[in-house]
C-alpha positions in Angstrom: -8.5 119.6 48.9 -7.9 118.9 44.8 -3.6 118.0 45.0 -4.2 121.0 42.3 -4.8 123.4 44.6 -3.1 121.8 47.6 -0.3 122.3 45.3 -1.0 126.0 44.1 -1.3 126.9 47.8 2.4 125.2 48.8 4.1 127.0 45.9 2.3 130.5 46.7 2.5 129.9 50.2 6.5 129.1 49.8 8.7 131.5 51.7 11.6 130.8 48.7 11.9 134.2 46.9 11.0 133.4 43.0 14.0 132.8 40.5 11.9 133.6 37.3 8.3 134.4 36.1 6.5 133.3 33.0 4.8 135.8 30.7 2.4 135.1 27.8 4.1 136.2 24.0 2.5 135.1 20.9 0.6 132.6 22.7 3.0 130.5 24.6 4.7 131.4 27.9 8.2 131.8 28.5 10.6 132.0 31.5 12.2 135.2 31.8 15.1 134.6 35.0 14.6 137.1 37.9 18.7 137.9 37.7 18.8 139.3 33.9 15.6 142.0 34.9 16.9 145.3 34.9 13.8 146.8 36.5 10.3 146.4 37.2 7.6 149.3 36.5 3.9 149.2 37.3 1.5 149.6 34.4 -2.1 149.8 35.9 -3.1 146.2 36.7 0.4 144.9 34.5 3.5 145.0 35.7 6.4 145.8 32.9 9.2 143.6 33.1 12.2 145.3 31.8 15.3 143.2 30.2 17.7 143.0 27.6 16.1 146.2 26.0 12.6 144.9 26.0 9.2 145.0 27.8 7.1 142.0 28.6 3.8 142.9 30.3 2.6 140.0 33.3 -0.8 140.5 34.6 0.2 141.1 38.1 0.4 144.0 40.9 3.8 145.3 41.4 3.6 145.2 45.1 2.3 141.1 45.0 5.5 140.6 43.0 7.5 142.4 44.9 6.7 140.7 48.1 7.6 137.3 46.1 11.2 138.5 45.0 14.9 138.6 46.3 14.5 142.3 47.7 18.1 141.9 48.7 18.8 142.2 44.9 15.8 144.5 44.1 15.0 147.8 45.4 11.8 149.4 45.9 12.5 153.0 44.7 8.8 154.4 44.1 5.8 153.4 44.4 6.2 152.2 40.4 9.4 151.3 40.3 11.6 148.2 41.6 15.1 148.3 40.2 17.6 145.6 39.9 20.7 146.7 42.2 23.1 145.1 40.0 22.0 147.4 37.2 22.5 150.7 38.9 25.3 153.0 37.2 24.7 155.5 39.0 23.0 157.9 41.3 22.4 161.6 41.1 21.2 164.1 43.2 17.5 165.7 42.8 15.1 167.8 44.4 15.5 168.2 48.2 16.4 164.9 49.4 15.3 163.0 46.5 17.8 160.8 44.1 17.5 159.9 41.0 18.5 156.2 39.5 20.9 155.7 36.8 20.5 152.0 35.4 22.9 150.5 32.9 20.9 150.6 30.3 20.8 155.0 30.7 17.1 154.8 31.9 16.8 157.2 35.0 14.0 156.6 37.6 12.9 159.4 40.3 13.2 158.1 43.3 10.7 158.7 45.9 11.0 160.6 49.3 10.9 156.7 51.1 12.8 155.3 48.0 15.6 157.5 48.1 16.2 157.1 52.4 16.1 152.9 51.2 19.1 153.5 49.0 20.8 155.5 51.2 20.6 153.2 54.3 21.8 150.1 51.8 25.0 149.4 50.8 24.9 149.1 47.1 27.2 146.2 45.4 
């Protein structure tokens, strides 16, 4: 096997949740760290990356990402959505058993049925 690949394989392979991703803007790539993101939201085959008030797209599927993060600091709360814990202001209640998420920044996410009994059976900090 190339050490390329043998290499490609140990860091994908790596049990280590990730502390940053790279994204392509204006044609170089640049490091945004996993602990500033205030939310993740799927975009068809992209993934939006959501910090400091702006969007950086990553080619990626929001479920492949999520399995590589620290899901004790991010929160799966729809099928589109994963959320930062530390960002959450708030949460309200919606339809039926549903919640809705109140992050920081005043962005409010529906949570789904499965989404909402998550952040109900974890203690937020």
């Amino acid at each position: 096997m190339p050490p390329i690949v043998a290499r490609a394989s140990q860091v994908l392979s790596a049990s280590k949740p990730l502390s940053r991703v790279f994204v392509k803007e204006r044609g170089r790539m640049i490091a945004i760290p996993l602990d500033r993101v205030e939310r993740f939201e799927a975009c068809d085959d992209y993934v939006a990356i959501c910090i400091d008030g702006k969007r950086h797209l990553m080619h990626a599927r929001l479920h492949d990402l999520y399995a590589r993060i620290d899901q004790e600091r991010f929160l799966r709360v729809h099928r589109s959505h994963v959320v930062n814990r530390g960002f959450i202001a708030a949460l309200e209640l919606a339809t039926g058993s549903r919640l809705t998420v109140v992050l920081a920044s005043g962005v409010r996410i529906p949570a789904s049925r499965s989404g909402s009994a998550q952040i109900r059976s974890v203690e937020l900090k």
